[in-house]
LODREN-190283 format. One record per atom (N, C-alpha, C): residue number from 1; atom name; y negated, x negated, z negated. Coordinates in steps of 0.02 Angstrom, whole numbers, padded with zeros to 5 digits. Last residue first. Example, Ala and Ser with C-alpha at 12.3 -4.5 7.8 and 13.67 -1.06 7.14 Angstrom:
BEGIN
- 2 / N / 00112 / -00642 / -00354;
- 2 / CA / 00053 / -00684 / -00357;
- 2 / C / -00002 / -00645 / -00394;
- 1 / N / 00284 / -00660 / -00390;
- 1 / CA / 00225 / -00615 / -00390;
- 1 / C / 00165 / -00660 / -00390;
END
This chain:
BEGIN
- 127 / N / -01017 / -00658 / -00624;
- 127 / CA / -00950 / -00723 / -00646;
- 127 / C / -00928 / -00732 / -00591;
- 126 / N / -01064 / -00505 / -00676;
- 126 / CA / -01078 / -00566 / -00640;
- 126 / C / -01026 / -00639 / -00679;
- 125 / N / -01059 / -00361 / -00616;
- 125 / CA / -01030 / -00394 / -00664;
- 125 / C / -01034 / -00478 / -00645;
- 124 / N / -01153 / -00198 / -00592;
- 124 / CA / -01147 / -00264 / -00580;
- 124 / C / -01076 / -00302 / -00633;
- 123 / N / -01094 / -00026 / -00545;
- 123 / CA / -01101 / -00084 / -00607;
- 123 / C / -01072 / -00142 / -00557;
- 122 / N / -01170 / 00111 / -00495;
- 122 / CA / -01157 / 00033 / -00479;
- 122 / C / -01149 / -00020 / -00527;
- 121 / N / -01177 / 00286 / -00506;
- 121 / CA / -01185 / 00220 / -00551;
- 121 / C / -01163 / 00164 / -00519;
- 120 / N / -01253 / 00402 / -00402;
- 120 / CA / -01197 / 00362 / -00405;
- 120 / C / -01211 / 00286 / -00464;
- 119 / N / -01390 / 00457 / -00375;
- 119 / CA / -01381 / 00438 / -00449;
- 119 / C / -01307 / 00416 / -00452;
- 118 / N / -01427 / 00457 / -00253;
- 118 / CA / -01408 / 00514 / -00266;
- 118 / C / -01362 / 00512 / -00333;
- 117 / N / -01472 / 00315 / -00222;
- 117 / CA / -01535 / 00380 / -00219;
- 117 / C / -01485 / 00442 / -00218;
- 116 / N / -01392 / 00237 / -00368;
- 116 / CA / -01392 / 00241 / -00306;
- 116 / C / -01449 / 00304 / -00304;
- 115 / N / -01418 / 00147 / -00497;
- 115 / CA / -01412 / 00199 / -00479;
- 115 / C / -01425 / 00201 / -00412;
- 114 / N / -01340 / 00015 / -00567;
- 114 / CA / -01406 / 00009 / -00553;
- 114 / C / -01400 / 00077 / -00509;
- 113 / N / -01312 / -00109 / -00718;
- 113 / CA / -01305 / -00055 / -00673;
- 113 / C / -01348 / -00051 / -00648;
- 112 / N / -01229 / -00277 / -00776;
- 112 / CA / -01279 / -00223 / -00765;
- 112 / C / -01272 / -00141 / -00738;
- 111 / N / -01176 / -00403 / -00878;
- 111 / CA / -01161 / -00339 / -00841;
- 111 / C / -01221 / -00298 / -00843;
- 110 / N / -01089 / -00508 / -00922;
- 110 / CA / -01146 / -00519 / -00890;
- 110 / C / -01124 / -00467 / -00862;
- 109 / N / -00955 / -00559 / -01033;
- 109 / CA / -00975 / -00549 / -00954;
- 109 / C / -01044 / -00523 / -00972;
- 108 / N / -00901 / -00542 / -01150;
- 108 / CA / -00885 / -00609 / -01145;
- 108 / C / -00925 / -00603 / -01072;
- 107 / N / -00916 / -00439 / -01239;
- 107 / CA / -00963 / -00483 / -01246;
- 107 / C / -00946 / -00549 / -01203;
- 106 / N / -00850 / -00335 / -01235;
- 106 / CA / -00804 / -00390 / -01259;
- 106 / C / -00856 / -00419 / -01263;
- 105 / N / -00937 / -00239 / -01141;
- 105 / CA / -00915 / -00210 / -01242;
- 105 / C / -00862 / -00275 / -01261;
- 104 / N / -01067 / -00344 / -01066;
- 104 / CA / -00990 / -00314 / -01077;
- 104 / C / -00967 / -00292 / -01129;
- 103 / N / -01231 / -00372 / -01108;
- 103 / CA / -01145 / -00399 / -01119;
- 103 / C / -01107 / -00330 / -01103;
- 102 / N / -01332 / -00372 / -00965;
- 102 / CA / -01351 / -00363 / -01063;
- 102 / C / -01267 / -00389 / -01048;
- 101 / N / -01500 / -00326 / -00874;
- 101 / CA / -01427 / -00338 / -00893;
- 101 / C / -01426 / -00349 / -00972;
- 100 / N / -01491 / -00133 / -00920;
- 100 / CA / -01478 / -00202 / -00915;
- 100 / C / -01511 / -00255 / -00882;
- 99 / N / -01497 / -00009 / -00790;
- 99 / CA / -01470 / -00031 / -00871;
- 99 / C / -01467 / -00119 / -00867;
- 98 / N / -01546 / 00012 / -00685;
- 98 / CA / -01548 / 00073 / -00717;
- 98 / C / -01548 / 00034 / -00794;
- 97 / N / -01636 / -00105 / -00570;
- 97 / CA / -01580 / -00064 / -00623;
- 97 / C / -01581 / -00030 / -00661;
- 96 / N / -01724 / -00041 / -00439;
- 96 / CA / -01707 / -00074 / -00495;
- 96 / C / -01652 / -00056 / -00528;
- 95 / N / -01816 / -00038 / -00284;
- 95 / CA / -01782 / -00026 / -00329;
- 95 / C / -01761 / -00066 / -00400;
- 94 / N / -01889 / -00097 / -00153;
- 94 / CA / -01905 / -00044 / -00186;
- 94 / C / -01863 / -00005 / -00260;
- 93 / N / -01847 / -00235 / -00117;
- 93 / CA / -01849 / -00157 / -00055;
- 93 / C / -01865 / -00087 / -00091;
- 92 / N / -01861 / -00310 / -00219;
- 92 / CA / -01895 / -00311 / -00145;
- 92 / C / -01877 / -00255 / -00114;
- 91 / N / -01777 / -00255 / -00306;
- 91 / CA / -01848 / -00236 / -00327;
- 91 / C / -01889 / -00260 / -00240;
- 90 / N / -01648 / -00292 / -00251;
- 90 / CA / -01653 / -00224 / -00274;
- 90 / C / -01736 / -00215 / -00264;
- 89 / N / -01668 / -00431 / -00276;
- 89 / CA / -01657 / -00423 / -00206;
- 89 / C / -01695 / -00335 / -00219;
- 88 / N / -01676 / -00471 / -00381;
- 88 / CA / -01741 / -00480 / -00363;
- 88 / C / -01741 / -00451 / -00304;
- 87 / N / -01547 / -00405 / -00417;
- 87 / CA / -01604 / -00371 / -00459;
- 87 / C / -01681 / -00399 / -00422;
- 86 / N / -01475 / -00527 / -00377;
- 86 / CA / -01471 / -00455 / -00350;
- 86 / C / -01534 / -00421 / -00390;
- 85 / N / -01534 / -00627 / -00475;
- 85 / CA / -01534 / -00627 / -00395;
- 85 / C / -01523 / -00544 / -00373;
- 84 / N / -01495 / -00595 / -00577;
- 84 / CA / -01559 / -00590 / -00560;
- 84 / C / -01573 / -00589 / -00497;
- 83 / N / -01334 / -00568 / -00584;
- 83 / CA / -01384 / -00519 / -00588;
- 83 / C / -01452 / -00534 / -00576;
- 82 / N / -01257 / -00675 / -00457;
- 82 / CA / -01316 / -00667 / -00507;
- 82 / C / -01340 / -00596 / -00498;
- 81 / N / -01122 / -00673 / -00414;
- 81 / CA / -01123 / -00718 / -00437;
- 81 / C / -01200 / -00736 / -00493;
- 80 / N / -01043 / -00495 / -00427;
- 80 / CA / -01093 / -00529 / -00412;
- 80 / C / -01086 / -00609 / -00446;
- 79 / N / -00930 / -00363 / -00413;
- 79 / CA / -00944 / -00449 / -00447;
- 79 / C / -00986 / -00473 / -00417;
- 78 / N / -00932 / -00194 / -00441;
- 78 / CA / -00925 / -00255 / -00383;
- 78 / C / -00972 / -00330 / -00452;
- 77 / N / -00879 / -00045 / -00461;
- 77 / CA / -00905 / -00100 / -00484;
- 77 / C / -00902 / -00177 / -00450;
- 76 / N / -00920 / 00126 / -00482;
- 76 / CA / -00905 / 00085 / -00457;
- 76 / C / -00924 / 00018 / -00478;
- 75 / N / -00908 / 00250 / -00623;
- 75 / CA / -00952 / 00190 / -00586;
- 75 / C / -00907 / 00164 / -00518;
- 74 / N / -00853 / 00408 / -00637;
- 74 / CA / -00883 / 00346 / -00674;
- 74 / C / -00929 / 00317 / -00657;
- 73 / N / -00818 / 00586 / -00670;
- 73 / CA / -00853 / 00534 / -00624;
- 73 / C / -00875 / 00460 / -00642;
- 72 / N / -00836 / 00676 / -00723;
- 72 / CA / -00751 / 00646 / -00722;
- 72 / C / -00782 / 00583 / -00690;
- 71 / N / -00926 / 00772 / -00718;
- 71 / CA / -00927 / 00725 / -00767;
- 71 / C / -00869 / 00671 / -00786;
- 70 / N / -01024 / 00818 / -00575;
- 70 / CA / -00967 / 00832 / -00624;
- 70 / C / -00970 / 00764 / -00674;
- 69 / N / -01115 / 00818 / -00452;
- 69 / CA / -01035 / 00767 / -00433;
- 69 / C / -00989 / 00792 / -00528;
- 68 / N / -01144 / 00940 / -00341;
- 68 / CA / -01140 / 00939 / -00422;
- 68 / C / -01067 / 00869 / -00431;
- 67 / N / -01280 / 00894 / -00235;
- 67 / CA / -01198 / 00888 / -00256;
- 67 / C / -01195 / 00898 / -00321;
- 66 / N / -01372 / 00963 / -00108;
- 66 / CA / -01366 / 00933 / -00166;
- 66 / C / -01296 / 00941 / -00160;
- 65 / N / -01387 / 01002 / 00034;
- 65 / CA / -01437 / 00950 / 00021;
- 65 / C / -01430 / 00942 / -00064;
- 64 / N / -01283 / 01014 / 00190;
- 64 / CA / -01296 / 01023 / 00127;
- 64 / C / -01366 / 00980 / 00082;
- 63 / N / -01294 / 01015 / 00331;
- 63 / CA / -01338 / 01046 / 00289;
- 63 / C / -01321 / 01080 / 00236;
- 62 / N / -01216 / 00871 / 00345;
- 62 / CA / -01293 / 00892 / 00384;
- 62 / C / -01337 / 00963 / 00340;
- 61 / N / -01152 / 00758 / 00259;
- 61 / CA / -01136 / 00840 / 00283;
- 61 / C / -01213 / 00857 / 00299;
- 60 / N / -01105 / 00608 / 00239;
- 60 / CA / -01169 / 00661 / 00235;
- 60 / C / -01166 / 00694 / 00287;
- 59 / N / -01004 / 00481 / 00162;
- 59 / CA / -01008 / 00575 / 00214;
- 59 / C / -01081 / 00615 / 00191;
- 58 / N / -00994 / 00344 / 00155;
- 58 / CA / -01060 / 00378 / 00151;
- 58 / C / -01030 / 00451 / 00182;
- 57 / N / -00861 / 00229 / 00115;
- 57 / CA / -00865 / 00271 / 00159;
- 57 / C / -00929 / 00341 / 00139;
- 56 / N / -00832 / 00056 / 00097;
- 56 / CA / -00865 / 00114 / 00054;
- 56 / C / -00892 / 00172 / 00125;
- 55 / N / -00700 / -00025 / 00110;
- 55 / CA / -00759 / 00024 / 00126;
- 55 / C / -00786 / 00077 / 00096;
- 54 / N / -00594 / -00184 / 00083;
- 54 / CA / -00605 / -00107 / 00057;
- 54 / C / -00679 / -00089 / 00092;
- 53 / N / -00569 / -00291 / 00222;
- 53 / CA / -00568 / -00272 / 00149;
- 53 / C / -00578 / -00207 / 00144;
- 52 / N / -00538 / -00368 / 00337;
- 52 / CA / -00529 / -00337 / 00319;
- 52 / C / -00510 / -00300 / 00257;
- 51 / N / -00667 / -00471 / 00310;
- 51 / CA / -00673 / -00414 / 00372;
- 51 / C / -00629 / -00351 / 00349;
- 50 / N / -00677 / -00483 / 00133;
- 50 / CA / -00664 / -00507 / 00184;
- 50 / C / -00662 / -00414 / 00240;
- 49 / N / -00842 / -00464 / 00049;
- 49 / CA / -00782 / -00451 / 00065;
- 49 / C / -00741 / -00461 / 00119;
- 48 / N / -00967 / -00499 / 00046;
- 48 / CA / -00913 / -00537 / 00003;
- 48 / C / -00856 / -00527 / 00007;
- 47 / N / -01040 / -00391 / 00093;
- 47 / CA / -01019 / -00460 / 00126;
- 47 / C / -01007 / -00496 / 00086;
- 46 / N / -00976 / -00222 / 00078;
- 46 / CA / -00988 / -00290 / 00042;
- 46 / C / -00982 / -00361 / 00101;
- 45 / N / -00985 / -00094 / 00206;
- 45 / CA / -00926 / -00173 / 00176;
- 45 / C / -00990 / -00199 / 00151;
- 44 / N / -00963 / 00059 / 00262;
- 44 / CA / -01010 / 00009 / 00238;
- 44 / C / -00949 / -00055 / 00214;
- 43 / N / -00976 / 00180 / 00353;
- 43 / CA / -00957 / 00147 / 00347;
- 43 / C / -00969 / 00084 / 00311;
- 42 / N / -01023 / 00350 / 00379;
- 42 / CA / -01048 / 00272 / 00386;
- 42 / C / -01021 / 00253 / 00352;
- 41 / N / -01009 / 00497 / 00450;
- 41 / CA / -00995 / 00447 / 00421;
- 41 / C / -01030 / 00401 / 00420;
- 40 / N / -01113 / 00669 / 00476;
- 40 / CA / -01093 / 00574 / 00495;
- 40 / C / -01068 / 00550 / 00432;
- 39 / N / -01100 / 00824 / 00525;
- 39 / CA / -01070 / 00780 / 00487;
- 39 / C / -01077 / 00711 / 00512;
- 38 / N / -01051 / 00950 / 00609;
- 38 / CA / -01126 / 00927 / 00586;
- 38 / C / -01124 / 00895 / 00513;
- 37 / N / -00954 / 00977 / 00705;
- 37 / CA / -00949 / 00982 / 00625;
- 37 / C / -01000 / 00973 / 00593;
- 36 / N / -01015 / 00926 / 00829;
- 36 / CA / -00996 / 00989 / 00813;
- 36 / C / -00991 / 01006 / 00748;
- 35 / N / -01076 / 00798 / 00779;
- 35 / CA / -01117 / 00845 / 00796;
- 35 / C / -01095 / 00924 / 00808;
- 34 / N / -01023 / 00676 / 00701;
- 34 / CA / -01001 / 00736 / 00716;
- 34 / C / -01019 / 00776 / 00719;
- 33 / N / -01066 / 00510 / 00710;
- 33 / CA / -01098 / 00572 / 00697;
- 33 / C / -01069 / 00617 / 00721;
- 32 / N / -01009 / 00361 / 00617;
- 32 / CA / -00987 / 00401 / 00681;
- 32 / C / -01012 / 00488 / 00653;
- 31 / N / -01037 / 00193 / 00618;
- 31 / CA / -01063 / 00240 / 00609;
- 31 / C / -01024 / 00302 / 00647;
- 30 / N / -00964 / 00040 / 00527;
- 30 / CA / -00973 / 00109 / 00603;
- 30 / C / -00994 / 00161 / 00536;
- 29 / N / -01039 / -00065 / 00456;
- 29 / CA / -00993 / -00060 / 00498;
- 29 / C / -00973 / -00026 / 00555;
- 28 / N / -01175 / -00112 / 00368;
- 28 / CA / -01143 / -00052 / 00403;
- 28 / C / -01063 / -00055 / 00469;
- 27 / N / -01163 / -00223 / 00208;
- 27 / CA / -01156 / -00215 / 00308;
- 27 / C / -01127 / -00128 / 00337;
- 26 / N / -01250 / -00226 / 00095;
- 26 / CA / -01209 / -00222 / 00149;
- 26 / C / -01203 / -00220 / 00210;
- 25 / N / -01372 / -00260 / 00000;
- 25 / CA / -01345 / -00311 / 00053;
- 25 / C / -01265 / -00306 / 00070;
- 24 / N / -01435 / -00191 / -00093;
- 24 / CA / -01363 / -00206 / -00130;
- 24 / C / -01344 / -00286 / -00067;
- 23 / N / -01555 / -00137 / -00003;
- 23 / CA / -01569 / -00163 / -00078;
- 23 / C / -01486 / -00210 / -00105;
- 22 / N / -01495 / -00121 / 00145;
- 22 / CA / -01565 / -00150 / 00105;
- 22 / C / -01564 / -00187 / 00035;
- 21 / N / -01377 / -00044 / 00108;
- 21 / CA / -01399 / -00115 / 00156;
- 21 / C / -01443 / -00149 / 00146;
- 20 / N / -01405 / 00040 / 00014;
- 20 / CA / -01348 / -00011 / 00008;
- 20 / C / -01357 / -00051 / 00049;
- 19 / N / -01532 / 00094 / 00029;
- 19 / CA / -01509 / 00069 / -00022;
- 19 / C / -01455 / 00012 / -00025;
- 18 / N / -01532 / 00133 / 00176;
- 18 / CA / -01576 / 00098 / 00150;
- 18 / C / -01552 / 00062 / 00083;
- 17 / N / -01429 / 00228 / 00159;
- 17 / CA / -01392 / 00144 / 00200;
- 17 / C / -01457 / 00101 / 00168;
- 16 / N / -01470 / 00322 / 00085;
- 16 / CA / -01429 / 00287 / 00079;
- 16 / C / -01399 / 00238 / 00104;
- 15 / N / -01579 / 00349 / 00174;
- 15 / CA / -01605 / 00329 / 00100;
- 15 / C / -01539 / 00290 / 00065;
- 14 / N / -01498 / 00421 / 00280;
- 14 / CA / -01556 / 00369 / 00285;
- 14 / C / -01570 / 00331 / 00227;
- 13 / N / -01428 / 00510 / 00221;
- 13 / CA / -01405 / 00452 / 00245;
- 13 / C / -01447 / 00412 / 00254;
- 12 / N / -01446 / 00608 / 00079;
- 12 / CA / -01489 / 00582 / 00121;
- 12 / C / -01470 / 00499 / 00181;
- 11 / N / -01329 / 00650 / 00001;
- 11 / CA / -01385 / 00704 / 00028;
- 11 / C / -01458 / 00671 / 00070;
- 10 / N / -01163 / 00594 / 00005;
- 10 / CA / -01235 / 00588 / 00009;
- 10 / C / -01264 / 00640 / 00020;
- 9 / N / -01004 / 00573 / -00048;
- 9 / CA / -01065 / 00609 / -00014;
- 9 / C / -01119 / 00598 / -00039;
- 8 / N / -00887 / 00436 / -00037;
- 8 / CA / -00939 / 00469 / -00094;
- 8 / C / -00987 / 00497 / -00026;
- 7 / N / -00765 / 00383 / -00035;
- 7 / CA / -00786 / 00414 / -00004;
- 7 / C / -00837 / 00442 / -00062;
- 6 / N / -00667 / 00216 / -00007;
- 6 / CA / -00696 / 00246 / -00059;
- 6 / C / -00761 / 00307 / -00043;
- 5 / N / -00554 / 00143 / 00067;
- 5 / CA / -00608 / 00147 / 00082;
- 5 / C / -00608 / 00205 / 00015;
- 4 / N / -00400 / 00044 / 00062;
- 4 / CA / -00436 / 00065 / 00127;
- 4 / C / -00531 / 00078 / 00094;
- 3 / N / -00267 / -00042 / -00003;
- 3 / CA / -00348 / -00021 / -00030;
- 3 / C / -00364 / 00004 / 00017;
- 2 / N / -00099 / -00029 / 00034;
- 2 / CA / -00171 / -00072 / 00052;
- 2 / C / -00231 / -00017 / 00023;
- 1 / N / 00058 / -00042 / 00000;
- 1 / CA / 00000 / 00000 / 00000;
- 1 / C / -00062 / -00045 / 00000;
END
């Protein structure tokens, strides 16, 4: 069994590639707009990740415009080598972290968060 891709809806694709390409520094991969279904994907990869690694998969449904995502819901979490670095990156295109940084509940890591434009949590972890 192989990892493939991780599907979270959006209510603004634009604002959301802005974020993750812009501010986090992904790569869009494919895009594919389903004009009968009135639906685009996008496709996204970490460039830390190899070509063929895990995706973070954007569905923004054309005319919906909120989500009740619920409370089962966590984070996602990706390793960074610097929270300041990512955090200086975040604040150049217009953003910041939500939390932190600060310790891990072991105290032994370097951990942040930082909210996506439809409040998805992002935890940094740096090492």
């Amino acid at each position: 069994m192989k990892y493939l891709h991780t599907m979270i809806r959006v209510t603004d694709l634009d604002k959301s590639l802005a974020f993750y390409c812009n501010g986090l520094g992904f790569e869009l991969v494919r895009r594919e707009d389903h004009e009968k279904d009135r639906f685009t994907l996008a496709f996204l990869r970490s460039k830390d990740d190899p070509v063929d690694g895990p995706l973070m998969e954007l569905t923004h449904n054309w005319d919906t415009h909120a989500y009740n995502r619920g409370d089962a819901y966590g984070h996602m979490a990706y390793a960074v080598a610097s929270i300041e670095v990512v955090q200086q990156q975040l604040k150049k295109h217009g953003y910041d972290l939500s939390w932190g940084p600060g310790l891990t509940p072991s105290g032994k890591t370097k951990m942040a968060f930082v909210d996506d434009p439809d409040g998805y949590e992002i935890e940094l972890l740096e090492g």
